[in-house]
C-alpha positions in Angstrom: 0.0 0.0 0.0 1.4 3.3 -1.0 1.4 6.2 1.4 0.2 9.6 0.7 2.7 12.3 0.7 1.5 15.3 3.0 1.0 18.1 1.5 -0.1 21.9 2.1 -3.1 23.3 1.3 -3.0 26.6 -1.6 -3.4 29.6 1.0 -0.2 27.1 3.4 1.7 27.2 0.5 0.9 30.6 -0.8 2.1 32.0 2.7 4.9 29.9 3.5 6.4 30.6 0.5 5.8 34.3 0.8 7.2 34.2 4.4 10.5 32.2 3.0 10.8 34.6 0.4 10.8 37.7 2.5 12.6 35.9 4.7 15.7 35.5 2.3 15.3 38.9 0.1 14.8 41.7 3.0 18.1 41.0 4.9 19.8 41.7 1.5 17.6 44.5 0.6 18.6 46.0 3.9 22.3 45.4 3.5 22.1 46.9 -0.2 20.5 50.0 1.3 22.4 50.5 4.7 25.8 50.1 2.4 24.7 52.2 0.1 23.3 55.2 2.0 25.6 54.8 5.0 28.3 52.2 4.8 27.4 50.1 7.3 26.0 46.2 6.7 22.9 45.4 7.9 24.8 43.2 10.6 26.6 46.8 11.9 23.7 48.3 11.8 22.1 45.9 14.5 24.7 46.0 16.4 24.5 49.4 16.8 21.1 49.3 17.4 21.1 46.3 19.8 23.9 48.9 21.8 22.6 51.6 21.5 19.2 50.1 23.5 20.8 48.9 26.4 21.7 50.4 29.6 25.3 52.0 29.2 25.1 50.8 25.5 27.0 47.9 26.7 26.9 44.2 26.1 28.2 41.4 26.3 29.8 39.6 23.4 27.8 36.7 24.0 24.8 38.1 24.4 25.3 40.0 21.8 25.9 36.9 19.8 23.0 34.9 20.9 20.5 38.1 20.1 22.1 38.5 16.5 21.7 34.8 16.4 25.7 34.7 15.3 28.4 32.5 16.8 31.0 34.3 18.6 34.2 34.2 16.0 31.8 35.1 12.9 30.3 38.5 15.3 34.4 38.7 17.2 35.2 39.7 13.2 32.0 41.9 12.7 33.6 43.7 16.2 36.6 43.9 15.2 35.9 45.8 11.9 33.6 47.9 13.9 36.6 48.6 16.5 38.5 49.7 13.1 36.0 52.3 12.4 35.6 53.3 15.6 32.5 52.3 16.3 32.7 50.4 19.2 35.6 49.4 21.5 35.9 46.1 23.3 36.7 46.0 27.3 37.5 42.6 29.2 35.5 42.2 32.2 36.9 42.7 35.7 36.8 39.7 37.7 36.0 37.4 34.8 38.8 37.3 32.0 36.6 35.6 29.7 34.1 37.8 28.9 34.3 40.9 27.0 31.8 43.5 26.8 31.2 45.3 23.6 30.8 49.4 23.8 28.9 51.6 21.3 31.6 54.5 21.2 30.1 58.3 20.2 31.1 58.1 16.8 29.0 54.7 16.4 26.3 56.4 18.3 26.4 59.3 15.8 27.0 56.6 12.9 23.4 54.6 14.1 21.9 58.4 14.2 23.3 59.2 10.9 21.9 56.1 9.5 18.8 55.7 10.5 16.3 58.1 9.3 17.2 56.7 5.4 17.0 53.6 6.9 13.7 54.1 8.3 12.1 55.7 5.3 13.5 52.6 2.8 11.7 50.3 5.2 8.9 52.4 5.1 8.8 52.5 1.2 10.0 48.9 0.8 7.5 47.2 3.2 5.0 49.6 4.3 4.1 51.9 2.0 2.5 48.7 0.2 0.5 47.7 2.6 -2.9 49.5 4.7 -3.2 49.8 8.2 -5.1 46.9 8.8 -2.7 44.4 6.3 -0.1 46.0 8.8 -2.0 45.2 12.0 -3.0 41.5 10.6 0.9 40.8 9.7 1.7 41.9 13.5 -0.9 40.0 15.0 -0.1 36.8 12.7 3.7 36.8 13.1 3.7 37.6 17.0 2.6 34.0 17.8 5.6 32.4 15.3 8.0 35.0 17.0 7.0 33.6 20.4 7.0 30.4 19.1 10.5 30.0 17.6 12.0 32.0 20.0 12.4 30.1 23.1 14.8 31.9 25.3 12.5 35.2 25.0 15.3 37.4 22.9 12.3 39.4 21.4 9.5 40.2 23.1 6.3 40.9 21.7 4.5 43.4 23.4 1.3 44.5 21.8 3.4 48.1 21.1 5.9 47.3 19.7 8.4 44.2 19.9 10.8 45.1 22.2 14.4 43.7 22.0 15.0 41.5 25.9 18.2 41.2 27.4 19.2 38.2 29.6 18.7 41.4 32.0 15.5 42.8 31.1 13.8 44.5 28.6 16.1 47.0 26.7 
């Protein structure tokens, strides 16, 4: 007897391939446009972000890691790039040699500031701008429960305004 292979219905399909796509192309779309309007990669540019929200605009590397989703020699090469440019500097912790915290210097502050409001707007005309108020609100409410789903350890919390990036010390 032959078994049936499972398959997904049109409007499963229709949206997991939509999801996979965006998935794949918007990262790249975002590196194209944050190299292009402020020489930073998309990678940079959440670093500086994920810095700039925390207390002190310090982190630690692993943490750092773990919300970027990285491993800790690919982002230790992102940091040290970023050290290059000044961006950030890297301190060792007193009373533990192993860890290092990464800190968002003033000229990566200014660099995130600089960057952003272009930043914002190609978001805004790349994702936004296509979409009406309620498409937006039904794509919040539908991707919250798959955030909260594949994200186990918590790293972005979805609160109903808006997602808010959480530290293994809090909410940032």
């Amino acid at each position: 007897m032959a078994s049936r292979t499972p398959r997904m219905s049109d409007s499963e399909s229709r949206a997991w391939l939509s999801l996979i796509a965006v998935a794949e192309l918007l990262p790249v779309a975002l590196d194209a446009q944050l190299r292009a309007d402020s020489d930073l990669t998309n990678v940079e540019f959440r670093v500086l972000s994920a810095l700039k929200q925390t207390p002190g605009s310090t982190m630690r590397m692993g943490e750092l890691a773990r919300l970027l989703s990285s491993n800790l020699p690919r982002l230790s090469k992102v940091i040290s790039r970023m050290e290059e440019r000044g961006f950030v500097t890297r301190e060792t912790v007193v009373g533990d040699g192993r860890a290092v915290d990464v800190v968002l210097s003033q000229h990566g502050r200014k660099a995130l500031i600089h960057a952003l409001p272009e930043h914002l707007d190609y978001v805004r005309a790349t994702v936004f701008d296509h979409l009406s108020d309620g498409e937006i609100d039904v794509i919040g409410r539908a991707l919250e429960p798959l955030v909260q789903r594949l994200d186990r350890s918590g790293r972005f919390a979805c609160a109903p305004d808006p997602c808010t990036l959480v530290t293994e010390d809090g909410v940032a």
